[in-house]
C-alpha positions as CSV (number, residue, x, y, z in Angstrom):
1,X,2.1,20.6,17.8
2,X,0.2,17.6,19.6
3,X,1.3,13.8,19.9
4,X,-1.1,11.7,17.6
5,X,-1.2,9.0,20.0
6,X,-1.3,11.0,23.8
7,X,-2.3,14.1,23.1
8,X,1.0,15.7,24.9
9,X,2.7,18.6,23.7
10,X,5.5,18.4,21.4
11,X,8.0,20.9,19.9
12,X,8.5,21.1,16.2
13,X,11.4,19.5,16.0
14,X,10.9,16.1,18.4
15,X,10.6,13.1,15.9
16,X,9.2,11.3,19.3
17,X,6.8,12.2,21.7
18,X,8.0,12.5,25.3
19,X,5.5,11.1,27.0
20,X,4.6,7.8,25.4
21,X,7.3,7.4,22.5
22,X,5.2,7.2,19.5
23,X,6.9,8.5,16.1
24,X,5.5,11.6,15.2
25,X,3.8,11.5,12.1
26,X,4.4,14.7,9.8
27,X,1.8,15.8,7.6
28,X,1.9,15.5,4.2
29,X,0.6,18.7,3.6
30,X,3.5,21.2,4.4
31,X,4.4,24.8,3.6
32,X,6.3,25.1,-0.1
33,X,9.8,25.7,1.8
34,X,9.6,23.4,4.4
35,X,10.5,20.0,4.5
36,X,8.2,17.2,4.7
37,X,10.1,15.1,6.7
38,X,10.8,17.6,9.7
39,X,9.6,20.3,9.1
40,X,12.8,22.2,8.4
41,X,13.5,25.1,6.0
42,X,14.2,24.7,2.6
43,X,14.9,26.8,-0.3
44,X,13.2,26.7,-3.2
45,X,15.7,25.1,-5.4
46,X,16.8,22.2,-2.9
47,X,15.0,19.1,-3.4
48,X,16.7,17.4,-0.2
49,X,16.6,18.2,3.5
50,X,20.5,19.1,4.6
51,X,18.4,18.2,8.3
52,X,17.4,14.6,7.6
53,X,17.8,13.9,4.2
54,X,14.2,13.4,3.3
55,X,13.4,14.4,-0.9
56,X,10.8,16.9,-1.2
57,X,9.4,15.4,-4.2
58,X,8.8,11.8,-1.9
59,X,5.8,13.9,0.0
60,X,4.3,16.5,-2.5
61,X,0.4,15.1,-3.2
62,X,-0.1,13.7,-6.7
63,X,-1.6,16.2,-9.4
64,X,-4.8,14.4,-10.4
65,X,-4.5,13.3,-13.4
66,X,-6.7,13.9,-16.6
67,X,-8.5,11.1,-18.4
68,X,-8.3,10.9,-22.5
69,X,-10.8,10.2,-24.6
70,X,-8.5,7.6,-25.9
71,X,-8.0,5.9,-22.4
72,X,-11.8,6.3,-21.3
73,X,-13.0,4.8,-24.7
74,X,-10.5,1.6,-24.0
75,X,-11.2,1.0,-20.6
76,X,-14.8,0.7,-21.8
77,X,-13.9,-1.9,-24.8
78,X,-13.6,-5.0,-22.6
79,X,-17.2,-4.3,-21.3
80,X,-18.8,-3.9,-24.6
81,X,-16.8,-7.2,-25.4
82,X,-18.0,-9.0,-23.2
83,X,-21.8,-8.1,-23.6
84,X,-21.3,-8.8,-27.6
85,X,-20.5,-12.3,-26.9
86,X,-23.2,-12.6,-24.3
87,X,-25.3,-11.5,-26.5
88,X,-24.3,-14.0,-29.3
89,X,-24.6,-16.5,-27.1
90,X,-27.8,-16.5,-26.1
91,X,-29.3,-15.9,-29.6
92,X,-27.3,-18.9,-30.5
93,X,-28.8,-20.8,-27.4
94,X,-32.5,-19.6,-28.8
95,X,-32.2,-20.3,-32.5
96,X,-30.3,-23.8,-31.4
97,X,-33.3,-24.6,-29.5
98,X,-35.7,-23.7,-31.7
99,X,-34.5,-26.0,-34.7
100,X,-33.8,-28.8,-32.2
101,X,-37.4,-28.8,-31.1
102,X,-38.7,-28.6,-34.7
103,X,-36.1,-31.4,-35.2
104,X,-37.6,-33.6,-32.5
105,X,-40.9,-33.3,-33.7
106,X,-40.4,-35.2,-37.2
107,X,-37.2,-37.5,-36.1
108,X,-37.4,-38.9,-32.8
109,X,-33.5,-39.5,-32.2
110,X,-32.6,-39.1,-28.0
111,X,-29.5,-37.1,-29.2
112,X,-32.1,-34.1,-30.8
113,X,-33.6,-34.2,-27.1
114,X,-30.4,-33.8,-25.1
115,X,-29.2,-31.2,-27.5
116,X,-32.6,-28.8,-27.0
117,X,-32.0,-29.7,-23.1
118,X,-28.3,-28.3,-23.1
119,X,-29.6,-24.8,-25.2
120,X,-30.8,-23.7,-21.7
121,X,-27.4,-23.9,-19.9
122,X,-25.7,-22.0,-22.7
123,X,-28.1,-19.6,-22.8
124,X,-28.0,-19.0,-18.9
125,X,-23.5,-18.6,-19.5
126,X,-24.3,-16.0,-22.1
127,X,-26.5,-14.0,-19.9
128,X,-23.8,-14.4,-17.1
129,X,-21.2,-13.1,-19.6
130,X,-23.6,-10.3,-20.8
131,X,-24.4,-9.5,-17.4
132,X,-20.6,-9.3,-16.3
133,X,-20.0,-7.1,-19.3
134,X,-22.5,-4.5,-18.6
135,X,-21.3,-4.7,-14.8
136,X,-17.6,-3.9,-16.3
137,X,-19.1,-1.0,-18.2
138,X,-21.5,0.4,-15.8
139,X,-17.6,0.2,-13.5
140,X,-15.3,1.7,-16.2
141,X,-17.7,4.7,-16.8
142,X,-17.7,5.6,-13.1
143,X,-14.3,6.6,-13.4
144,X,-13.0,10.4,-13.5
């Protein structure tokens, strides 16, 4: 076994490295009956290290886990949320436009103008929040 750090030879049971003093840094990936910590034996049914103390379950690798069709059609709920009410939005920002500008055209009141003027910036926040939702979608579905 090599230092990480120098490169120098090191037995298997240093827990420094002689020639510049970095911690040796065990792999996580040992053999079943060996601990994980320093490499000692271990019997199967032990799940501490009588050598240094270290749990064998601290440093065994995760089993990937499996995806339901119950979690995968949740995580994808907020995204198809979020491009409903974008989508309501602007077809509230279009219609609302549409009768303000017939409005204006038979009653010439300022407040019909300013109304048809603000239909744009609602419809441009619906598009953001449609926009965000298909971005949190198109996200959620590239998950395992």
């Amino acid at each position: 076994m090599n230092c990480q750090k120098c490169n120098r030879e090191m037995n298997q049971n240093d827990e420094f490295c002689g020639g510049c003093g970095s911690k040796l840094k065990v792999s996580t990936k040992t053999a079943p009956n060996s601990c994980p910590g320093c490499m000692n034996e271990m019997s199967p049914n032990q799940t501490h290290c009588q050598k240094c103390g270290s749990s064998r379950s601290v440093f065994r690798e995760k089993e990937p886990t499996q995806v339901s069709a119950a979690d995968s059609k949740s995580s994808k709920l907020p995204g198809i949320i979020f491009i409903s009410i974008g989508l309501v939005v602007i077809i509230f920002a279009l219609i609302n436009f549409k009768i303000t500008s017939d409005a204006l055209n038979t009653d010439p009141n300022p407040g019909l103008g300013l109304q048809a003027v603000m239909s744009f910036p609602i419809g441009i926040i619906g598009l953001i929040v449609l926009i965000a939702g298909l971005v949190f979608l198109s996200a959620s579905s590239d998950k395992p």
